[in-house]
C-alpha positions as YAML, in Angstrom:
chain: A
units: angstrom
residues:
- id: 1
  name: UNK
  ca: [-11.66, 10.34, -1.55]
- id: 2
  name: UNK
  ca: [-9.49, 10.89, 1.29]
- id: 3
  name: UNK
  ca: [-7.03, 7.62, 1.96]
- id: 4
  name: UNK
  ca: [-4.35, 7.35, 4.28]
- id: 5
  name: UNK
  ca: [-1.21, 4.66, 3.90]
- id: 6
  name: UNK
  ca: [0.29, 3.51, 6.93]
- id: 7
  name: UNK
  ca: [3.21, 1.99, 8.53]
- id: 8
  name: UNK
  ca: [4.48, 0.25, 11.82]
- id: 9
  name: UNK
  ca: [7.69, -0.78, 13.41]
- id: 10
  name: UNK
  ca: [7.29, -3.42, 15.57]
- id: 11
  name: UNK
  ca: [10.04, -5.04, 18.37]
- id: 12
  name: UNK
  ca: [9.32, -8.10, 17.14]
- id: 13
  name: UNK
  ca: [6.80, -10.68, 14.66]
- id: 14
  name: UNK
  ca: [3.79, -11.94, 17.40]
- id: 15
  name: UNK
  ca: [1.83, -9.03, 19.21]
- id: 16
  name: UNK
  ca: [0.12, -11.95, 21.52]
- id: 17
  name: UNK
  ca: [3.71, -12.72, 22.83]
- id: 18
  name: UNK
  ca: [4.01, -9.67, 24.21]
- id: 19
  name: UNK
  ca: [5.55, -7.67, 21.11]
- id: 20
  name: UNK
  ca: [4.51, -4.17, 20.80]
- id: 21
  name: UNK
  ca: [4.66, -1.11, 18.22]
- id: 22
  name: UNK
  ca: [7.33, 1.06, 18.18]
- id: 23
  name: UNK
  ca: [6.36, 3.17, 15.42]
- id: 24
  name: UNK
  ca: [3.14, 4.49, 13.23]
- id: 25
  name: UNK
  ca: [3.77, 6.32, 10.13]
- id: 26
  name: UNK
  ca: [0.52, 7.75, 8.18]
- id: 27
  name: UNK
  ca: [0.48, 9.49, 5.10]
- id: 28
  name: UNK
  ca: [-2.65, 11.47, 3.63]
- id: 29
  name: UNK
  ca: [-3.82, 11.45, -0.25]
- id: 30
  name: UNK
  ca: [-7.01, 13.14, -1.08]
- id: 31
  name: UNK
  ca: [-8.13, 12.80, -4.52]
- id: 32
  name: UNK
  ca: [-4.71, 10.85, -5.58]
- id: 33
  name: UNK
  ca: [-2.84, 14.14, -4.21]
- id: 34
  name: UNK
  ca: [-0.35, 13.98, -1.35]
- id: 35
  name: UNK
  ca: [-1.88, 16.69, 1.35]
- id: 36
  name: UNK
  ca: [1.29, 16.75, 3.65]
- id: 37
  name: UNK
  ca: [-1.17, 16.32, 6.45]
- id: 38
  name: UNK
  ca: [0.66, 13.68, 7.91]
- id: 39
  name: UNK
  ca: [0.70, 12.07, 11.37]
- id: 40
  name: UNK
  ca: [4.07, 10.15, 12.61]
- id: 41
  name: UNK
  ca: [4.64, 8.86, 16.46]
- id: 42
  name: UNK
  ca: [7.38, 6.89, 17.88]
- id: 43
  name: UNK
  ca: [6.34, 4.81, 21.15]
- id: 44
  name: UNK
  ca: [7.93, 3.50, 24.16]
- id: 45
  name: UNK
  ca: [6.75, -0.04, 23.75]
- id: 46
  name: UNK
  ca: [7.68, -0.63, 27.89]
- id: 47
  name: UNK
  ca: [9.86, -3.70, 26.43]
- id: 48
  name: UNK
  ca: [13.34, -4.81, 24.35]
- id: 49
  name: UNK
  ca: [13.13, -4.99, 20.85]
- id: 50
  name: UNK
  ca: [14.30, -8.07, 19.27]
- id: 51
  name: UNK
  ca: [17.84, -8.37, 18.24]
- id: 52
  name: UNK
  ca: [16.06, -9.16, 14.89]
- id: 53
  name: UNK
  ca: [13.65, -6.80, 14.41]
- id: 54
  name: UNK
  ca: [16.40, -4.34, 16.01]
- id: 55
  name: UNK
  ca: [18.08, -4.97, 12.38]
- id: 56
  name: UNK
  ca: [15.84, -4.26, 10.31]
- id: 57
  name: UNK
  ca: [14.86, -0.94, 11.89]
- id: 58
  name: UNK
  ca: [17.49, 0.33, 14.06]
- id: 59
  name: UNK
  ca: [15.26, 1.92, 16.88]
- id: 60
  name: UNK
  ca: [16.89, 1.69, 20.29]
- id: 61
  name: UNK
  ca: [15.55, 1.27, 23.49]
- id: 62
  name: UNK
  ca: [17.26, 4.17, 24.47]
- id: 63
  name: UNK
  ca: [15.94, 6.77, 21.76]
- id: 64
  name: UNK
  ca: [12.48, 5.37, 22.90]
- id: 65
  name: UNK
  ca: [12.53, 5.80, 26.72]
- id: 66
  name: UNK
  ca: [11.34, 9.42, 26.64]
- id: 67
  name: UNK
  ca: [8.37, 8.82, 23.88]
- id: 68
  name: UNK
  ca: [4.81, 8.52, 24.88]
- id: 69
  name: UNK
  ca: [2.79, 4.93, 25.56]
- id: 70
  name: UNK
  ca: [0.55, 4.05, 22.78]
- id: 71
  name: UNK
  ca: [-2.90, 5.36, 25.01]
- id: 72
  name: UNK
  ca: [-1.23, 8.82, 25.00]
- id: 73
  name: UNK
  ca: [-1.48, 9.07, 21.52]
- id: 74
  name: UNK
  ca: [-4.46, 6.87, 20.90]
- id: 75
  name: UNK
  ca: [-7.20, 9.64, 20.67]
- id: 76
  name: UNK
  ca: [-4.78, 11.21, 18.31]
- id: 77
  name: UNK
  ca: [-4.47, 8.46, 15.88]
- id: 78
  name: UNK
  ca: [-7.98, 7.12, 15.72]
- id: 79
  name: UNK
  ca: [-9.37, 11.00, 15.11]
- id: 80
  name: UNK
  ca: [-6.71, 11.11, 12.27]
- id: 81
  name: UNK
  ca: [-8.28, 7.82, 10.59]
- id: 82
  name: UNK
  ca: [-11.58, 8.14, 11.27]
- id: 83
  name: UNK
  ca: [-13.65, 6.99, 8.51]
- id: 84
  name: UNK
  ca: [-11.09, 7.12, 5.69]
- id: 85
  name: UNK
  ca: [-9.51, 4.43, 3.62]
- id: 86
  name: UNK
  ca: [-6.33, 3.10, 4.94]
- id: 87
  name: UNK
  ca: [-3.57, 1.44, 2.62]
- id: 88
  name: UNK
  ca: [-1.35, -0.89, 3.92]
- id: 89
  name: UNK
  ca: [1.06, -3.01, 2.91]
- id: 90
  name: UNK
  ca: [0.74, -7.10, 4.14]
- id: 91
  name: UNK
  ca: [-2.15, -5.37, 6.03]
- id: 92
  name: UNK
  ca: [-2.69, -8.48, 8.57]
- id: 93
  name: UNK
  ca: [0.87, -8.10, 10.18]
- id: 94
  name: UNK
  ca: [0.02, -4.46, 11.17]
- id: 95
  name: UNK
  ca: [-4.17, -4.36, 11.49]
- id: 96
  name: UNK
  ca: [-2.64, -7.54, 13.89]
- id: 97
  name: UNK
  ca: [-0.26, -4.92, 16.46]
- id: 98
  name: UNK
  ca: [-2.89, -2.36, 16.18]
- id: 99
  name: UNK
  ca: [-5.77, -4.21, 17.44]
- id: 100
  name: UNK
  ca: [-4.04, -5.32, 20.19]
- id: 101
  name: UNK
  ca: [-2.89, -2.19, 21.12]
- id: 102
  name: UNK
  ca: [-6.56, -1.14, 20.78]
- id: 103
  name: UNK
  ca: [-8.02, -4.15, 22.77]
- id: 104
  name: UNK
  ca: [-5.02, -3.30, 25.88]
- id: 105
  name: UNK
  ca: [-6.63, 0.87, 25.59]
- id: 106
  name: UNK
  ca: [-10.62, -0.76, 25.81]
- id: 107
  name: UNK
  ca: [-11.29, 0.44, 21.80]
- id: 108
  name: UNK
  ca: [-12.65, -1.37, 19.71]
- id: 109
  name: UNK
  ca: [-10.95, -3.44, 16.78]
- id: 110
  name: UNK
  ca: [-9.57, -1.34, 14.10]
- id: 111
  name: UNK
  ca: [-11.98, -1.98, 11.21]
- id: 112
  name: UNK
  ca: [-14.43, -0.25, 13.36]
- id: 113
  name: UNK
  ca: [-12.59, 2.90, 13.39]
- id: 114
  name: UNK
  ca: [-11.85, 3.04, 9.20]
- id: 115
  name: UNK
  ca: [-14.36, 2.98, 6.59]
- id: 116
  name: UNK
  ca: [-11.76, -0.24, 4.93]
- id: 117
  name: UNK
  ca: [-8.24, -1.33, 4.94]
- id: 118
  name: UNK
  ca: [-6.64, -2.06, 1.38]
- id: 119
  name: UNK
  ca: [-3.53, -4.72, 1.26]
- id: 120
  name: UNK
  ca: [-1.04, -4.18, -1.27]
- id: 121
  name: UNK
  ca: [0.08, -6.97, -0.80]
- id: 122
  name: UNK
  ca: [-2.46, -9.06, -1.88]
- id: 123
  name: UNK
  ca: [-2.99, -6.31, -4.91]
- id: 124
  name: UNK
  ca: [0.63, -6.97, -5.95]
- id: 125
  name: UNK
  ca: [0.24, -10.48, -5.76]
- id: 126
  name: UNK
  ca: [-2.97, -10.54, -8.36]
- id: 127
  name: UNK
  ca: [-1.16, -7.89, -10.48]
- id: 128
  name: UNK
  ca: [2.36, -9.83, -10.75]
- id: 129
  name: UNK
  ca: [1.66, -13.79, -10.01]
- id: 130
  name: UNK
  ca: [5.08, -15.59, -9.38]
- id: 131
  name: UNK
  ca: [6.86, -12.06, -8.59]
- id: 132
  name: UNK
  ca: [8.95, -11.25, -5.19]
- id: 133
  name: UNK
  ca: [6.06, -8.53, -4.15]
- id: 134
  name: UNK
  ca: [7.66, -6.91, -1.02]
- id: 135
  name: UNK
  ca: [7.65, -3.08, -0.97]
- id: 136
  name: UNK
  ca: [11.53, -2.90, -1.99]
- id: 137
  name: UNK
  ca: [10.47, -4.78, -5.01]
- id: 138
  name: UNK
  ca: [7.68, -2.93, -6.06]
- id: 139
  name: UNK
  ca: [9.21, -0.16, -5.91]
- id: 140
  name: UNK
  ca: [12.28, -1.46, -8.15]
- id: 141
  name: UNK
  ca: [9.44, -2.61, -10.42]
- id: 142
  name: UNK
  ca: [7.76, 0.92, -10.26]
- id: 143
  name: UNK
  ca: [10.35, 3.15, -10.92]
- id: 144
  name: UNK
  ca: [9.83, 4.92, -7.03]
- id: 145
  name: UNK
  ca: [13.26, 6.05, -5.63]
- id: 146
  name: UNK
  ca: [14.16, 4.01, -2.60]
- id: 147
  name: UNK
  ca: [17.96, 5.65, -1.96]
- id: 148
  name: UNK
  ca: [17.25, 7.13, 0.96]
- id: 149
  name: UNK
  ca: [16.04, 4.19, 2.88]
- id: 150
  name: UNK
  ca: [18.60, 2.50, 4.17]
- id: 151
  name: UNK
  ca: [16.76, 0.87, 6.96]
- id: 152
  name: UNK
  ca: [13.12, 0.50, 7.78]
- id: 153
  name: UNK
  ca: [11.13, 3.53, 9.14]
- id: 154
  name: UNK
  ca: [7.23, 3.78, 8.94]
- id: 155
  name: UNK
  ca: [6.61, 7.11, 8.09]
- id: 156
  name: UNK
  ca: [9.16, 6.61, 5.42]
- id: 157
  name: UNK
  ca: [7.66, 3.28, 4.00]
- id: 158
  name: UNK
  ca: [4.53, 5.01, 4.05]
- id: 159
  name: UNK
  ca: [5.48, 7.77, 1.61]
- id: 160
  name: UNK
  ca: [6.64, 5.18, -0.46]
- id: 161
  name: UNK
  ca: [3.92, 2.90, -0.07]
- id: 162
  name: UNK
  ca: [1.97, 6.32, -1.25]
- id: 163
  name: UNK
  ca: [3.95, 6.24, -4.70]
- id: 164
  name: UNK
  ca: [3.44, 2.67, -5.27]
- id: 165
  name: UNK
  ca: [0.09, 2.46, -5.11]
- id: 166
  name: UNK
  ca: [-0.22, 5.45, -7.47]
- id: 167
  name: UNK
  ca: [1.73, 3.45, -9.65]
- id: 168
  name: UNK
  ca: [-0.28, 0.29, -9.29]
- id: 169
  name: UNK
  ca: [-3.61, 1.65, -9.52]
- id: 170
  name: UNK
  ca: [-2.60, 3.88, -12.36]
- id: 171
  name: UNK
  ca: [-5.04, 3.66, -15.62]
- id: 172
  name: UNK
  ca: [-8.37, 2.49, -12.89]
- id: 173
  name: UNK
  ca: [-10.00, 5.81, -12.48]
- id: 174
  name: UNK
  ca: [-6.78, 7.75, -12.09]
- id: 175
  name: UNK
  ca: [-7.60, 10.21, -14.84]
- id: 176
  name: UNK
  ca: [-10.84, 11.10, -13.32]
- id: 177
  name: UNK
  ca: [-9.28, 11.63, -9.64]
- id: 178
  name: UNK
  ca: [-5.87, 13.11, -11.14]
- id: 179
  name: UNK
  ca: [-8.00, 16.11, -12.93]
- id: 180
  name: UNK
  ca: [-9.23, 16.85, -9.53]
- id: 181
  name: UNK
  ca: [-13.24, 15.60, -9.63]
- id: 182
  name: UNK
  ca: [-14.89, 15.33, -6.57]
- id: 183
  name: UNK
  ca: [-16.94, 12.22, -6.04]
- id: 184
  name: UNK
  ca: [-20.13, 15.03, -6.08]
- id: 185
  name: UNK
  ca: [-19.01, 16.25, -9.62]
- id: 186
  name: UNK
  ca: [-21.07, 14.96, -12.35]
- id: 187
  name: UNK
  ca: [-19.01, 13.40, -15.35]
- id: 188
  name: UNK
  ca: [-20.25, 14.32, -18.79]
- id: 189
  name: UNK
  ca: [-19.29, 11.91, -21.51]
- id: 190
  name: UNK
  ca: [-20.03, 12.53, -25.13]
- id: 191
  name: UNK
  ca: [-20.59, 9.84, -27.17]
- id: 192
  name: UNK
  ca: [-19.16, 9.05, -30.95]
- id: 193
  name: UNK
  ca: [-20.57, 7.17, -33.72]
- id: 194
  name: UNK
  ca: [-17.44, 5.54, -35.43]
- id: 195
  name: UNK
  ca: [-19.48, 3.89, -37.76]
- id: 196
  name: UNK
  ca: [-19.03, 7.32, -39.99]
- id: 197
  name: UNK
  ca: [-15.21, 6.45, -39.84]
- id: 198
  name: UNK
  ca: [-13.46, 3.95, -42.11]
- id: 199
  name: UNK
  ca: [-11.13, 2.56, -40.30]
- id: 200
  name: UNK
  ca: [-8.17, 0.94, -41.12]
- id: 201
  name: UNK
  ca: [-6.41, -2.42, -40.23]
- id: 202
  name: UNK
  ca: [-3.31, -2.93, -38.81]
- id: 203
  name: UNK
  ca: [-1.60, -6.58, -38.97]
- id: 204
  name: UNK
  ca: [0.81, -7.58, -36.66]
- id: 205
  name: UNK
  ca: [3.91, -8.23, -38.57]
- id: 206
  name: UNK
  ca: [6.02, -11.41, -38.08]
- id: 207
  name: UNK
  ca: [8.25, -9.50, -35.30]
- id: 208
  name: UNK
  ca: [5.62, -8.07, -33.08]
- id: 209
  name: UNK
  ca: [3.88, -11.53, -33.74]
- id: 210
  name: UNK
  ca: [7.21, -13.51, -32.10]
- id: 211
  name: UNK
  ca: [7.44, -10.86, -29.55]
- id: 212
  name: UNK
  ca: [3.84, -11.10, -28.40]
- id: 213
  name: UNK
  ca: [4.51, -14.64, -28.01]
- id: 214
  name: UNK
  ca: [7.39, -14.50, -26.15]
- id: 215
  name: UNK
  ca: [5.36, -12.02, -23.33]
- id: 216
  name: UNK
  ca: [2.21, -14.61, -23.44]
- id: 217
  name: UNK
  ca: [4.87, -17.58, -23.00]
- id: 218
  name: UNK
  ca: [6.17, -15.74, -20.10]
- id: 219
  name: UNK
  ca: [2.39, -15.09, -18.39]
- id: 220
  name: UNK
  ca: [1.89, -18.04, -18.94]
- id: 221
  name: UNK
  ca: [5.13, -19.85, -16.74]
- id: 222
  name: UNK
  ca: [4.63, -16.68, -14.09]
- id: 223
  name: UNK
  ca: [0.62, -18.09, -13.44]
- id: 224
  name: UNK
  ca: [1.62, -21.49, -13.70]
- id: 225
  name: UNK
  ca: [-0.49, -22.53, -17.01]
- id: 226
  name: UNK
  ca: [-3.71, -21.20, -16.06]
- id: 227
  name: UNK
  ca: [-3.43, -18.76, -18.65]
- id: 228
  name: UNK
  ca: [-6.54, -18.77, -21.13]
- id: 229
  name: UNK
  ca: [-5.42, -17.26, -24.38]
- id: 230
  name: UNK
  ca: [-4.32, -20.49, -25.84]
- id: 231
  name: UNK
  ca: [-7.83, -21.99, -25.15]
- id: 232
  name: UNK
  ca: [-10.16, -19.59, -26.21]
- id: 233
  name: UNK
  ca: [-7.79, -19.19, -29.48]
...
C-alpha cells in the first residue's frame, strides 16, 4: 500500500479570502516503510503572509520571491499523488488551500486526483475522546521526538505526522504490513484446537481490581458517561 502524509503552510486561515499556500511537504510510506521518496516545494504565494500565520511558521516574503507559482509545480505534485492514499492531519484546512489552488490551475478537486484522504485528526479524536489532539500532542502522547521543530514546516510535520500514525494505527494490521506482505501475498493461518489444553484461571487480585477501576472511572469522565461497561455488567 503506498500512502503519502502531507503538509501545508499557509499565509493565512481562509483560502477564499485570498490566502494562499506557501508550502507542501509529502512524505512516502509503502508497506508501513518510509521510502525517502519524498517531494517538498516552497511557493511564492504572489501575496503577504499574515503577521499571524508569519508566527507560527517563519517564512518570509523575501525567502519566497524567487520560488516557483503553484501551476509550475502542479504537474509535479499531482503525478507524485496520483492514486495513493494521502494522510493528513485536520485534513479539511489543507484539502481546503489545495482545491483552490487546483480550481485557480483548471484541475479538478483534489479527491479526484487520490484514491482517499485520511484525517488524523478525526482518528485521534475517536482514539482519545476529551484529549488536546493537535500534532504536538500526539506526538507527546506517542513517544515521537519533536526537538527539532521549533517552528512549523510542512515537510517536517509530515515526517512526523508519518511516525504518529505508525503509532496510532499500531496493532490494526501492522504485523502483516511490518513483515513486508504485499497486498497479492496470500496469508496462511493455521488453526489450533485449544480444547486439548487445560487452561488455567487467573483472578484479578484486589490491586489490579482497584486499578482497573480507576482506568474505567477515567474512560468514563474522558467520554462523558457514555461508557457501557457499567451497563452491560
Amino acid at each position: 500500500m503506498r500512502q503519502i502524509f502531507l503538509d501545508t503552510e499557509t499565509t493565512g486561515l481562509n483560502p477564499v479570502a485570498g490566502d494562499r499556500i506557501i508550502e507542501i511537504g509529502c512524505v512516502e510510506m509503502v508497506n508501513r516503510k518510509l521510502t525517502g521518496n519524498n517531494l517538498h516545494h516552497y511557493l511564492n504565494p504572489g501575496r503577504e503572509s499574515h503577521e499571524e500565520a508569519l508566527k507560527v511558521h517563519g517564512i518570509t516574503s523575501e525567502f519566497l520571491r524567487d520560488k516557483p507559482r503553484f501551476e509550475r509545480v502542479v504537474s509535479d505534485l499531482l503525478e507524485y499523488l496520483k492514486d495513493a492514499e494521502v494522510i493528513i492531519h485536520n485534513a479539511a484546512f489543507d484539502v481546503g488551500f489545495l482545491n483552490v489552488e487546483l480550481s485557480l490551475v483548471g484541475q479538478a478537486g483534489f479527491a479526484a486526483h487520490v484514491s482517499r484522504v485520511v484525517d488524523t485528526l478525526a482518528m485521534a479524536k475517536e482514539m482519545f475522546p476529551g484529549k488536546r489532539n493537535s500534532l504536538d500532542a500526539l506526538c507527546d502522547r506517542m513517544g515521537v521526538d519533536r526537538s527539532g521543530r521549533t517552528m512549523h514546516g510542512a515537510l517536517l510535520d509530515a515526517q512526523l505526522l508519518a511516525d504518529v500514525y505508525i503509532n496510532l494505527t499500531r496493532g490494526q494490521d501492522a504485523l502483516l504490513m511490518d513483515a513486508g506482505c504485499s497486498d497479492d501475498e496470500m496469508v496462511v493461518v493455521n488453526s489450533i484446537d485449544f480444547g486439548q489444553f487445560d487452561l488455567p484461571v487467573l483472578h484479578a487480585n484486589t490491586q489490579e481490581l482497584v486499578s482497573h477501576e480507576e482506568v474505567i472511572n477515567q474512560i468514563d469522565k474522558a467520554s462523558g458517561g457514555k461508557t457501557l461497561w457499567r451497563k452491560v455488567a
